[in-house]
C-alpha positions in Angstrom: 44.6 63.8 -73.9 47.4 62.2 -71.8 51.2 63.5 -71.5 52.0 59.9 -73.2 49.5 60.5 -76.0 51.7 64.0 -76.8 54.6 62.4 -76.8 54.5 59.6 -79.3 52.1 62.3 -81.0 55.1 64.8 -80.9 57.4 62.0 -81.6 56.0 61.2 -84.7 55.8 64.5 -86.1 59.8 65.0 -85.5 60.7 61.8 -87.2 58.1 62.8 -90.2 59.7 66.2 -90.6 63.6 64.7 -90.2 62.3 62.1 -93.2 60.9 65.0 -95.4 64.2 67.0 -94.8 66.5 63.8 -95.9 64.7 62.9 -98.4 64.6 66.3 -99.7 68.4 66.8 -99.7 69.5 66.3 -103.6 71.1 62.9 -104.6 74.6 62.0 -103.4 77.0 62.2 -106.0 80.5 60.9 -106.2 83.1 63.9 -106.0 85.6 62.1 -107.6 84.2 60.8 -110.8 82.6 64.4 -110.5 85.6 66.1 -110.6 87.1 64.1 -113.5 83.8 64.4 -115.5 82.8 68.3 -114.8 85.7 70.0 -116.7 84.9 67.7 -119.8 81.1 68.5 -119.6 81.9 72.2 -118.9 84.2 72.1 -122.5 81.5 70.6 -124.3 79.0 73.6 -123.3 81.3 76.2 -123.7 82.2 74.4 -127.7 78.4 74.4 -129.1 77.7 77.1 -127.7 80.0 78.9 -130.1 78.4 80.8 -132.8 74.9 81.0 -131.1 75.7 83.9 -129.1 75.1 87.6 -130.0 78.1 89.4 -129.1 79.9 87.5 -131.7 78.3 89.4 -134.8 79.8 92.7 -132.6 83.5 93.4 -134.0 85.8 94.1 -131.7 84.2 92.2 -128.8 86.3 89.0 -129.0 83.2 87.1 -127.1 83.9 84.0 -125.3 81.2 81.8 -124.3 82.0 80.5 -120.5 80.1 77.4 -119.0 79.6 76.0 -115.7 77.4 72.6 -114.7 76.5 71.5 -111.3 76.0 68.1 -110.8 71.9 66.8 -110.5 72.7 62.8 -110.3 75.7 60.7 -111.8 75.4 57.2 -112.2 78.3 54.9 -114.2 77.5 51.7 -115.7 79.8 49.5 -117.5 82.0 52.2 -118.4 79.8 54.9 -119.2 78.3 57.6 -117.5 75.2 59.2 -117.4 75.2 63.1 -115.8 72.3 64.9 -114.8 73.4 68.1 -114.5 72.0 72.0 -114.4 73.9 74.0 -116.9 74.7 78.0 -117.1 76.3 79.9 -119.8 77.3 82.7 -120.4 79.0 84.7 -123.6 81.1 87.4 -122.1 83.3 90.0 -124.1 85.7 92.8 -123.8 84.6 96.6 -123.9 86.7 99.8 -122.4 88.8 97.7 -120.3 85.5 96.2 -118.9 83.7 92.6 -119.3 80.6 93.1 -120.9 77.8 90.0 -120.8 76.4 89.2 -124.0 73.7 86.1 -124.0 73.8 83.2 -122.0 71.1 80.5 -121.1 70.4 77.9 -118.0 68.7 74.8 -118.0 68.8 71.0 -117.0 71.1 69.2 -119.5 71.7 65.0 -119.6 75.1 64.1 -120.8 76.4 60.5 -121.3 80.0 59.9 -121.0 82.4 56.9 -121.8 86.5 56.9 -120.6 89.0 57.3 -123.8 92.0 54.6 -123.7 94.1 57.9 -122.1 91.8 57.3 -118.6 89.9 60.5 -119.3 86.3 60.7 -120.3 84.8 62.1 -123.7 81.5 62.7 -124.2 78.9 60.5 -126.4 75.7 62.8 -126.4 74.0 65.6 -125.2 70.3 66.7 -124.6 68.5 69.2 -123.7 64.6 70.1 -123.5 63.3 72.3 -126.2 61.9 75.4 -125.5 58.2 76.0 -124.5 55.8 73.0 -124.8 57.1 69.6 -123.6 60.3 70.8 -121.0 58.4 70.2 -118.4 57.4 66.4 -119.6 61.1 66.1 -120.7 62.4 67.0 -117.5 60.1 64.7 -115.3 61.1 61.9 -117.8 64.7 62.2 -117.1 65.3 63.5 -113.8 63.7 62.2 -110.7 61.9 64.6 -108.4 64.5 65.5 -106.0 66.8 66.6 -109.1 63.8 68.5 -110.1 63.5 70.6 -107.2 67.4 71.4 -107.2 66.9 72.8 -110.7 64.8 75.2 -109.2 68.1 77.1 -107.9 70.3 79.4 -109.3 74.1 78.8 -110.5 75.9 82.1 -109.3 77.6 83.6 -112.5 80.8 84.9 -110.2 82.7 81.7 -111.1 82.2 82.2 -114.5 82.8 86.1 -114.6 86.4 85.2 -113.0 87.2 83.1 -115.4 86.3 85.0 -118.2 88.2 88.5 -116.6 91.2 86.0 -116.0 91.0 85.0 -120.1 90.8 88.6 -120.9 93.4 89.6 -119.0 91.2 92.3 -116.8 91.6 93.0 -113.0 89.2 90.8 -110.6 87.6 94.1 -110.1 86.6 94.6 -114.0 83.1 96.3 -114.0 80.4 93.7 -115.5 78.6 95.9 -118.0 75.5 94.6 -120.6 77.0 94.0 -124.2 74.4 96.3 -126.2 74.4 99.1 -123.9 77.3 101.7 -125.1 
């Protein structure tokens, strides 16, 4: 084979593999309409998830639940929005001057949004694939497959365990223990 013939061959293969990388790289989303809809989604969470957790049947514990989305794909439309977005919370209490980490769950979540006369946003609905049998069809209906690979990462929980040390008034060093063991 000729030294021409390896380097369109070679050519090739690098613009293959620099297409596969871009088009691999998670939907662009717009920071600023993220940052005015994340803290609205994020309240949402943190609000139903009350009363599911465990640690609140524990006296004592004064269990918070703490919420954090990361954004999948955002897309407005005459005045409403529609957020794809991979969820994490977690219900985190106060034992022996420690935080203690009572239940939580993760999962893709689609949230539609509208803007309130006041210029923020509240939300219209909220779903979320049941458990077991059908997520995986539910997911593939809603999110395209780029968004379905990113929901194959992890959300660290460190944001949400400094929020919920700064709530409870513990130091930024507060040892993270499990809720049921004593």
């Amino acid at each position: 084979m000729s030294a021409r013939r390896w380097a369109v061959g070679t050519g090739a293969v690098v613009v293959l593999v620099a297409t596969g990388t871009w088009a691999m790289r998670p939907g662009s989303v717009d920071s600023r309409l993220w940052d005015e809809i994340r803290p609205v989604i994020e309240a949402r969470l943190a609000a139903e998830s009350r009363g599911t957790g465990h640690g609140e049947d524990v006296p004592g514990l004064h269990t918070r639940w703490f919420c954090r989305a990361e954004a999948l794909d955002v897309a407005e439309r005459g005045g409403e929005v529609r957020a794809g977005v991979d969820t994490l919370c977690l219900e985190y209490g106060v034992r022996d001057g420690g935080l203690v980490e009572c239940g939580g769950g993760k999962g893709p979540q689609v949230v539609r949004l509208e803007r309130d006369p006041h210029g923020g946003y509240r939300v219209l609905s909220r779903e979320a694939p049941s458990d077991g049998a059908g997520n995986a069809d539910w997911t593939g209906a809603r999110f395209g497959s780029l968004s379905r690979a990113a929901l194959d990462g992890t959300i660290p929980s460190d944001t949400l365990e400094r929020a919920a040390r700064a709530h409870f008034g513990l130091p930024a060093d507060a040892p993270v223990g499990d809720c049921w063991m004593r």
